[in-house]
C-alpha positions in Angstrom: 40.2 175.9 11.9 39.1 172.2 11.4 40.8 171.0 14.6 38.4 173.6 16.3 35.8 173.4 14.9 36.2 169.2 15.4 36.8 170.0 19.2 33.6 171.8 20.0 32.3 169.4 22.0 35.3 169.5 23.9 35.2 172.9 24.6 31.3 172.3 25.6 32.4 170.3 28.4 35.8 173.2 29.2 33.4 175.9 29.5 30.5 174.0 31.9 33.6 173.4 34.0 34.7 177.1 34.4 31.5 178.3 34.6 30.7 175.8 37.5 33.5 177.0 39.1 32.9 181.1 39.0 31.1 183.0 41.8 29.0 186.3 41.2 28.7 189.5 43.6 24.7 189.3 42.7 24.0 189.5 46.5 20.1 190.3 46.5 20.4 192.4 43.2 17.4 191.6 40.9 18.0 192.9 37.1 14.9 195.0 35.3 16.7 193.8 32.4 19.7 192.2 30.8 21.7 193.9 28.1 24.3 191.7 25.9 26.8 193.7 24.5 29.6 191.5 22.1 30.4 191.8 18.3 30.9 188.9 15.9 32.3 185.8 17.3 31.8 187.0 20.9 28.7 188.8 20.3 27.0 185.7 18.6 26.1 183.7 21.6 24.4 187.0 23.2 21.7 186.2 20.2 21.4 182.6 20.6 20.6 183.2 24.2 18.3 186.3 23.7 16.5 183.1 21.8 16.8 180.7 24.4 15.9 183.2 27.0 12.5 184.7 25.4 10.5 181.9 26.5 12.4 181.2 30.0 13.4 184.9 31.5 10.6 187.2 32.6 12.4 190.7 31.6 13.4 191.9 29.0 16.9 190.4 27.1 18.1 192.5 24.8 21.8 192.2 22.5 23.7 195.1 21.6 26.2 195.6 19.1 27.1 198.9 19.5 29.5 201.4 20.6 26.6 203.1 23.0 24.0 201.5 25.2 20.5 201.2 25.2 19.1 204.7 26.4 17.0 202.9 29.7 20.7 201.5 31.1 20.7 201.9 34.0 22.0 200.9 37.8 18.9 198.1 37.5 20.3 196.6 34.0 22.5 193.9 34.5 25.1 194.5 31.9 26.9 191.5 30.2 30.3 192.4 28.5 31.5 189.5 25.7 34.6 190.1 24.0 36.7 187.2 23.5 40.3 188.6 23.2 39.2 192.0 25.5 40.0 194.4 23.2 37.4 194.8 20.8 36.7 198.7 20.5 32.7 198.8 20.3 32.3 196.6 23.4 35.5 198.6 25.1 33.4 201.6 24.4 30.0 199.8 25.8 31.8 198.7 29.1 33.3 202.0 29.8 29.6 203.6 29.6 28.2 200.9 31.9 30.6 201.8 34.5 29.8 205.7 34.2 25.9 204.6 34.3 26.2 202.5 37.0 25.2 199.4 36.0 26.0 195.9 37.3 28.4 194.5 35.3 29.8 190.7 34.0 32.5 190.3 31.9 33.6 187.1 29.7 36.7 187.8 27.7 40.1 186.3 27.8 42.0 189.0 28.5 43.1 192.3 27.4 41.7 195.9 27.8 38.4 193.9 29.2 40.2 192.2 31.7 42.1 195.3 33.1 38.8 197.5 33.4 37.5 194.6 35.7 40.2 194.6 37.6 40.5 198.2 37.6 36.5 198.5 38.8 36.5 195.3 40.8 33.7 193.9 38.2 32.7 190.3 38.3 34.8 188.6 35.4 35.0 185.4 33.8 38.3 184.4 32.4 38.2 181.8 29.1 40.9 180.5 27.4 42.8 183.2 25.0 45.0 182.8 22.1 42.3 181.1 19.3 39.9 182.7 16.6 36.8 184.4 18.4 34.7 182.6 16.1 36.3 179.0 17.3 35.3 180.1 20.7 31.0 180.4 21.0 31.3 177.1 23.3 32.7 178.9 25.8 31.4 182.4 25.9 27.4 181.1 24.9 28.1 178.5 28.4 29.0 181.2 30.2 26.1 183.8 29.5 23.6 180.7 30.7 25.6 181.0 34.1 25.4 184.7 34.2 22.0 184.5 33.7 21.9 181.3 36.5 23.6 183.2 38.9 21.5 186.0 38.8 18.3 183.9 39.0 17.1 184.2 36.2 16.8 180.8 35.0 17.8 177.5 37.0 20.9 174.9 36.3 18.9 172.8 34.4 21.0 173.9 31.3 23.7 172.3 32.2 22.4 169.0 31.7 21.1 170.1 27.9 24.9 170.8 27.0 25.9 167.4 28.6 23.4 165.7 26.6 24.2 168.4 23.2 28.0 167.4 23.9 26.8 163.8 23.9 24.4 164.4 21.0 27.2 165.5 18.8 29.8 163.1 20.2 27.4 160.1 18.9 26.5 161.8 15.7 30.9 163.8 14.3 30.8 161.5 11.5 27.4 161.7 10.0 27.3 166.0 10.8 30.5 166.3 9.2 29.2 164.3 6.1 26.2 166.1 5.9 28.3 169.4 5.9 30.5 168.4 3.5 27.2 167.6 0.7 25.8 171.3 2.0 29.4 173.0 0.8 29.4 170.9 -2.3 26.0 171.8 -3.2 27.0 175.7 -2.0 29.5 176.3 -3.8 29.5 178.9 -6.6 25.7 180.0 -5.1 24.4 182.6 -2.5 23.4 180.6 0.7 20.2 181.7 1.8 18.9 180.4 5.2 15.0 180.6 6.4 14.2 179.8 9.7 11.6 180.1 12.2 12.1 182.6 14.3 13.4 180.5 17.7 16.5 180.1 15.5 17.3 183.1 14.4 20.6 183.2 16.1 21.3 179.9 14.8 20.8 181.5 11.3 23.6 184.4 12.0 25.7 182.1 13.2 26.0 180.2 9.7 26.0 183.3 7.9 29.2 184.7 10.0 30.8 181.2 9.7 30.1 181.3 5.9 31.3 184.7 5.3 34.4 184.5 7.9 35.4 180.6 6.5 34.2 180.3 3.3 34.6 183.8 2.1 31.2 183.8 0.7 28.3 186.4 0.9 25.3 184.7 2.7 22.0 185.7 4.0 19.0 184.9 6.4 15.1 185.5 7.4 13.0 184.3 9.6 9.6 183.0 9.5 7.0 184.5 10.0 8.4 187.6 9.3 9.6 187.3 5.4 6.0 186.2 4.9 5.4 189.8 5.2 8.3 191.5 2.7 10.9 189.0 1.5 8.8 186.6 -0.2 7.8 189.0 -2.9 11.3 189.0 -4.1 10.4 185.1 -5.3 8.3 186.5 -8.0 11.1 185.8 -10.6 13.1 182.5 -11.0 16.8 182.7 -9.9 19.2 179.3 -9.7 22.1 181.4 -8.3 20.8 181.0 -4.6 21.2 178.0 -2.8 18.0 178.4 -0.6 18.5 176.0 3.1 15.0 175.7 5.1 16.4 174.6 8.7 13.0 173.1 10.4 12.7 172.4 14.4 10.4 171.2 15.5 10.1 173.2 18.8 8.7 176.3 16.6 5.3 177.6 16.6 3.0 175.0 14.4 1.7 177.7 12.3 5.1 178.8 11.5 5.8 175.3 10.7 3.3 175.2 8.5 4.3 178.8 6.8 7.5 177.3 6.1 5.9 174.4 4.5 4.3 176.8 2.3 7.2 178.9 1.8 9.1 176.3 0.4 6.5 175.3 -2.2 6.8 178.8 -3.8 10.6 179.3 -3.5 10.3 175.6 -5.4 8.9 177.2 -8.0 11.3 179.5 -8.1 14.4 177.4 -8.3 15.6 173.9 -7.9 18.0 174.6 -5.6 15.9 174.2 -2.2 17.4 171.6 0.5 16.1 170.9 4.3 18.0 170.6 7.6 16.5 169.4 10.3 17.3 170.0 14.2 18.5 167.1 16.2 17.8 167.1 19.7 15.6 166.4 22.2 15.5 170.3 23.8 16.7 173.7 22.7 20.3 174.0 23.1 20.6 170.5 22.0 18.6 171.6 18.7 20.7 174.6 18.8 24.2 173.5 19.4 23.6 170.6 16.6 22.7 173.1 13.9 25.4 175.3 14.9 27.9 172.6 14.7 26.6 171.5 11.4 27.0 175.4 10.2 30.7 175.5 11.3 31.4 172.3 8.8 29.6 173.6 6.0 32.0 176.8 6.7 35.1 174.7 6.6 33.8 172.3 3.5 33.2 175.6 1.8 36.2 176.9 2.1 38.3 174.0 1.0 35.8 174.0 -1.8 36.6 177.4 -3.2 40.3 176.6 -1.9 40.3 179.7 0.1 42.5 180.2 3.6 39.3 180.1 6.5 42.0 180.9 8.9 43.1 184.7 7.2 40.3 187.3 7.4 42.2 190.0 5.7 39.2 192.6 5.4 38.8 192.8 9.0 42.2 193.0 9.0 42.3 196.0 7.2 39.4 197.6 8.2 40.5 197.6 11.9 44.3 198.5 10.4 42.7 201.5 8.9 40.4 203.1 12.1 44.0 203.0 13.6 45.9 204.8 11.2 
């Protein structure tokens, strides 16, 4: 997992070269809306896009993570299938009611039962490389839902110079992310993570939380600001040292909900001492985004060598999915 996880700037670079490299049968088809449908590992870059997207694509970009689809699919929803090894069943499920309905389909996946339907359908498709952990893999299905979205029109190629200068961002800073991870895990360990976040980086935040579950084997939680203003923040009425609380600032957010945050960490400071800050690095989104993300896969990794637990096994999905079969 660490040679992965040290190689995602390499994959960065893989996946803008197979996605250069794909051609879509978009013809003069214009979406009414775009529906992201992935779990986990393949379904995480749908939400880090749905981020990137609100503020760039004029209709509607919703993520699902379900077995069903939205009730308004339809033949004018452009339907985006991600499922890394092409056999996960809720996105199986998803693709194979997108075809009855009609709508115009994408896949990304490596392979597998994904694949065949494609084929089977003639569906645009987007082959990555197979054979690794889905949650190794964002770099290449997250660079490929920008060129969905590209190919469609619905935002230019300007993206591909923000991962260029993300891969380059990360390239320039391995040592010092990896360091920084490592005192995050250290000062983790034995607590509850809890993330807050503006809420541009929301998928940002679930992507640290799957990492830390799926790695470190560790329960871990998020919420956005502004919207814990209006519920969560209640819960800090009692002091609790069991939580390691992480407020990860960027400073592309709304300036009120900078400042909310500001103020949101005075109370939980109250509350406990054990508040730390991250801070984005980057001059744009996805470089913001894809630094933070990086950062979060470390922390996953330091964690688990900290608790001295196998980040590679994840023997409750294992069983869970062992058991729907049986």
């Amino acid at each position: 997992m660490n040679e992965l996880i040290a190689a995602f700037s390499q994959q960065l670079k893989e996946a803008l070269t197979i996605g250069s490299q794909v051609t879509f049968s978009a013809g003069n088809f214009m979406p009414k809306q775009v529906i992201i449908s992935g779990m986990g590992g393949s379904g995480i870059g749908g939400t880090i896009i749905q981020n990137y997207a609100a503020s760039r694509v004029n209709i509607p970009v919703i993520v699902n993570k379900s077995y069903r689809l939205p009730a308004f699919a339809d033949p004018h929803s452009l339907v985006i299938i991600s499922s890394y090894s092409g056999n996960t069943e809720e996105t199986i499920t998803a693709l194979e009611e997108a075809i009855r309905l009609n709508c115009r389909i994408v896949c990304i996946t490596s392979g597998g039962t994904i694949a065949q339907l494609a084929s089977q359908h003639q569906l645009d498709c987007i082959l990555i490389p197979g054979g690794r952990q889905p949650r190794a893999c964002l770099g290449y299905s997250m660079v490929q839902l920008l060129f969905v979205l590209a190919g469609y029109g619905l935002i230019d190629y300007g993206f591909e110079q923000e991962i260029q200068a993300a891969v380059q961002l990360l390239e320039n800073n391995e040592q010092a992310i990896q360091n920084e991870a490592k005192e995050l895990a250290s000062w983790m360990k034995g607590k509850i993570p809890l993330l807050y976040v503006g809420d541009t980086m929301q998928g940002v935040a679930v992507r640290w939380c799957q990492q830390i579950n799926e790695n470190g084997k560790s329960l871990c939680w998020h919420n956005t600001i502004p919207e814990m203003n209006h519920n969560e923040i209640e819960g800090w009425e009692a002091k609790r040292e069991d939580i390691a609380v992480l407020f990860i600032h960027n400073p592309l957010d709304h300036e009120r909900v900078q400042l909310r945050m500001e103020v949101v960490r005075q109370i939980v400071s109250g509350q406990t001492t054990q508040v730390r800050d991250l801070h984005a690095e980057g001059a744009c989104y996805l470089e913001r985004a894809l630094y933070l993300i990086h950062v979060g896969d470390w922390v996953s990794w330091y964690l688990s060598l900290a608790k001295e637990v196998n980040a590679n096994e994840v023997k409750m999905i294992d069983y869970l999915k062992s058991a729907l079969t049986s």
